[in-house]
C-alpha positions in Angstrom: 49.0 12.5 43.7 51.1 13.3 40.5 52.4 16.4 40.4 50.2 18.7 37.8 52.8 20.0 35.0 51.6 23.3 34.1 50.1 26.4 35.7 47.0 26.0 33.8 46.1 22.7 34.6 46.3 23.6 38.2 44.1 26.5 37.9 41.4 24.2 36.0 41.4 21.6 39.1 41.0 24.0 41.6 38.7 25.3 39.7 36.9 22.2 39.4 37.3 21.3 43.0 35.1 23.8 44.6 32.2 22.7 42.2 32.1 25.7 40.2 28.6 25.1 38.4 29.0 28.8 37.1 31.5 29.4 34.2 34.3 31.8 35.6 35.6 34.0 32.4 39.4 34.7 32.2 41.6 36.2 29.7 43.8 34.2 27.9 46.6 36.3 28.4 46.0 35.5 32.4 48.2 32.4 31.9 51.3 31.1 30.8 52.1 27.7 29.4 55.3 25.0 29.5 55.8 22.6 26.6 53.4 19.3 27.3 54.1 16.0 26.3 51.3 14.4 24.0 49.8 11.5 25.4 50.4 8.6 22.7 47.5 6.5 23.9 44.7 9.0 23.6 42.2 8.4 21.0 42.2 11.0 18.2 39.4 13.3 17.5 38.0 13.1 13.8 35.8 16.4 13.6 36.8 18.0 10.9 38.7 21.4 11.2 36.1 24.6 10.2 38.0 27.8 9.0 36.5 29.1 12.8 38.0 26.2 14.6 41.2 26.8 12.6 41.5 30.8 13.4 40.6 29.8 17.3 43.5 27.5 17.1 45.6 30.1 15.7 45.0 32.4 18.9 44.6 30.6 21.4 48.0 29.0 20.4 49.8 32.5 20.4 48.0 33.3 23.7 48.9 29.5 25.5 52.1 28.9 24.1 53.0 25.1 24.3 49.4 24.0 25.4 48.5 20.9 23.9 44.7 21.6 22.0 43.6 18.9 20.8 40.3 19.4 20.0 38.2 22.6 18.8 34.4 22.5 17.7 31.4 24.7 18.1 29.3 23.1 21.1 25.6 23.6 21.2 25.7 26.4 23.4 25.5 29.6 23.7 27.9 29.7 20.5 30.6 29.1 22.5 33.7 26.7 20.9 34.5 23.7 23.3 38.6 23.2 23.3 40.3 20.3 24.6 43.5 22.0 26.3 45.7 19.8 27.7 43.0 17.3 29.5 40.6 20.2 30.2 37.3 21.2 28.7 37.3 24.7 28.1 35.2 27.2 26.4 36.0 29.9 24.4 33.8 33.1 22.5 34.2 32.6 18.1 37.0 35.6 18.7 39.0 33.3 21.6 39.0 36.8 23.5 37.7 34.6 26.9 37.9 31.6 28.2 35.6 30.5 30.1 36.4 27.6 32.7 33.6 25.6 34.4 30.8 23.6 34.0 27.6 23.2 31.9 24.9 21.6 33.3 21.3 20.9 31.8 19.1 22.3 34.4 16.3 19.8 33.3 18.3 16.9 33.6 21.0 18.4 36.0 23.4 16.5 33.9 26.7 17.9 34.0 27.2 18.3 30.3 31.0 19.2 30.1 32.2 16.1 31.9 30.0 14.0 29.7 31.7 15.8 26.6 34.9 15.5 28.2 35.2 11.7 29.1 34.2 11.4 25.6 37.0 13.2 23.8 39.9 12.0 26.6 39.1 8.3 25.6 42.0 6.2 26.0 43.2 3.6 22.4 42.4 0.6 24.5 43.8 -1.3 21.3 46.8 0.3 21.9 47.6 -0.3 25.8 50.5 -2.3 26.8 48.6 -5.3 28.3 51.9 -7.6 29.0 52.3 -4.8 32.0 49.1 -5.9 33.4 47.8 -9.1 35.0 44.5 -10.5 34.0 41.5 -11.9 36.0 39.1 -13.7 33.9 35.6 -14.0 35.6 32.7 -16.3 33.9 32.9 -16.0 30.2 35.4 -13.1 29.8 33.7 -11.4 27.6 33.4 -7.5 29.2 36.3 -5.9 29.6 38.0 -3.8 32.8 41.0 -2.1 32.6 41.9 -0.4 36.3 45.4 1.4 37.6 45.4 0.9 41.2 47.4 1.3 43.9 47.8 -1.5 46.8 47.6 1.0 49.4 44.5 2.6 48.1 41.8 2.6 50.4 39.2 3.5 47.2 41.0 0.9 45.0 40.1 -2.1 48.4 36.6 -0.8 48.2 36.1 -0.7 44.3 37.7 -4.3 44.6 35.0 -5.3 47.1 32.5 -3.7 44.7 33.6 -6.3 42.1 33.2 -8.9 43.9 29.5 -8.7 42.2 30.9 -8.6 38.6 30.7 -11.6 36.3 31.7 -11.9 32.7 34.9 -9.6 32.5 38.1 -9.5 31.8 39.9 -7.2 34.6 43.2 -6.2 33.6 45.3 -4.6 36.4 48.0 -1.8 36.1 50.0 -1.6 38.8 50.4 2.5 39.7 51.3 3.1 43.5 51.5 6.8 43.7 54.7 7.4 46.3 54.0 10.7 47.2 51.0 8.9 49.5 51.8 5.8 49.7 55.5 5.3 49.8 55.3 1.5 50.4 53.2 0.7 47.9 55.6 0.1 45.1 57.5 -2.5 47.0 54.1 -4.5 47.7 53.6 -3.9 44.2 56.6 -5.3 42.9 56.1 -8.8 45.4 53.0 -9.1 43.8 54.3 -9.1 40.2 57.2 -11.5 41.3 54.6 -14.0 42.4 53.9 -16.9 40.4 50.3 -16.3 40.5 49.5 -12.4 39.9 45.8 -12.4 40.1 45.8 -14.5 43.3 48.7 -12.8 44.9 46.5 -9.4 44.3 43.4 -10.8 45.5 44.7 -12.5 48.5 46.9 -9.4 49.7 43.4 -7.3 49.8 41.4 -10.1 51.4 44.1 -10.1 54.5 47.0 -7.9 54.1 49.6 -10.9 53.4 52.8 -10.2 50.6 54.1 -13.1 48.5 57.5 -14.3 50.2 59.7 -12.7 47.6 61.9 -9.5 46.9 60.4 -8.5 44.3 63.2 -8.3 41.9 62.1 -10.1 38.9 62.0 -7.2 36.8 58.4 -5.5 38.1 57.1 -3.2 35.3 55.9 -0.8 38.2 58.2 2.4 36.9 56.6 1.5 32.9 53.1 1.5 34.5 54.0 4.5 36.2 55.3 6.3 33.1 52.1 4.9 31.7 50.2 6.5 33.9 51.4 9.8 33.6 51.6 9.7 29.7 47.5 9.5 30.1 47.4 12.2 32.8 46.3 9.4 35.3 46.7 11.3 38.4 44.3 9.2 41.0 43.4 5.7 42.2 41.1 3.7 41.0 41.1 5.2 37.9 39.0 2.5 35.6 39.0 2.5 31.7 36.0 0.9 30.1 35.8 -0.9 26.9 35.5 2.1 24.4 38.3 3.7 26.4 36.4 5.5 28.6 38.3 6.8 31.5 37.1 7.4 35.5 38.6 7.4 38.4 37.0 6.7 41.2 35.9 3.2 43.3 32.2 3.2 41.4 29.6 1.2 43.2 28.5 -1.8 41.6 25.3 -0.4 40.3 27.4 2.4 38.5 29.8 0.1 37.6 27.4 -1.8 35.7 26.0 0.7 34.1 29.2 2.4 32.9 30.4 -1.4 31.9 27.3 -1.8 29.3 27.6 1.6 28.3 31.3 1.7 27.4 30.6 -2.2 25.5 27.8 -1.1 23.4 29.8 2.2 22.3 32.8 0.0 21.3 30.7 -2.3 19.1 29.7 1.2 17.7 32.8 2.4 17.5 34.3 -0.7 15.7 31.4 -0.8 13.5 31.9 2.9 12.0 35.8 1.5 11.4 
């Protein structure tokens, strides 16, 4: 997988990866930060600034140097602040003297709160993604939309496309992201499949049976834009799907969650564009 740029961020995904449902508290001072790129696709938050949110800002951007926060508002717990730093949830006390890194969960729906809140905020412009890098599968009427970065040597990314084998009515656009450190022949496949005169079926037919387009795959692939792509929105895993009101998981969903996230992500974009 992509290399995770700063200290922090690895700390929050190992974190993370042990299923920490208890917050763990640090000091802020426990960390030191690189400069981060900003993402140029991410949708922007619109709460508006509080004098609190402003003086948390303050500190915790003289305790992270060159973190990227892009979000600070009081949550409904505990009165704690939630902070977007860099792609991470975090919480901090109205002083920023802790940080506390973890997740919330509502033990009476055992919903896990902070990645609800943070799929939310990390929502990707979909207006704004470069769709002549993709290929498109139209299925039905069109009129859903799919957006996926996968890799051909995935094994998730053959089994979410098996899963949507039972979608109808979308649009599936397709990002080509092989990630070399795992699959360091994927970007070549990659490349023969762009170069074919028929994207969609060249995909399809090379994860039905295994079989490349006869080509080099010099035609001028857009595999090291998707790439850069990629990174720019912190993609760091295949499948990573991103729904219609830019909502962004990774993961080869089953087709039951993967119709649920589908009318989900549609009805909050109608929102969405209705509020505009």
């Amino acid at each position: 997988m992509q290399r995770i740029e700063h200290r922090w961020s690895r700390y929050v995904a190992r974190t993370l990866a042990i299923g920490m449902a208890a917050a763990l508290v640090v000091a802020p001072g426990a960390f030191a930060q690189n400069a981060s790129s900003t993402p140029t696709l991410k949708a922007t938050d619109a709460t508006p600034a509080t004098p609190e949110a402003a003086a948390i800002r303050k500190t915790l951007e003289q305790k992270f140097p060159g973190a990227q926060i892009s979000h600070i508002a009081k949550s409904g717990y505990l009165g704690l602040y939630e902070v977007m730093l860099d792609d991470n949830l975090v919480y901090t006390d109205p002083s920023a003297a802790y940080v506390f890194v973890g997740s919330l969960y509502d033990t009476a729906t055992k919903q896990n709160l902070t990645e609800a809140r943070a799929r939310k905020l990390n929502r990707v412009d979909v207006a704004k993604l470069p769709y002549d890098l993709a290929f498109k599968r139209v299925k039905g009427d069109g009129s859903r939309k799919l957006i996926i970065f996968s890799d051909a040597d995935c094994p998730f990314c053959h089994r979410l496309e098996t899963e949507m084998k039972g979608l109808d009515n979308v649009t599936i656009y397709t990002f080509l992201f092989p990630i070399d450190q795992l699959h360091p022949n994927a970007a070549q496949k990659s490349k023969q499949i762009w170069c074919s005169a028929d994207k969609a079926k060249a995909w399809d037919t090379f994860f039905a049976s295994g079989k490349l387009p006869d080509n080099k795959g010099d035609c001028g692939d857009p595999v090291a834009k998707t790439q850069a792509l990629g990174n720019s929105l912190h993609i760091n895993a295949t499948p990573t799907l991103i729904f219609a009101d830019g909502t962004m998981i990774p993961g080869a969903l089953p087709l039951p969650q993967l119709e649920k996230e589908m009318t989900s992500a549609e009805a909050e974009a109608k929102k969405l564009a209705s509020q505009k």
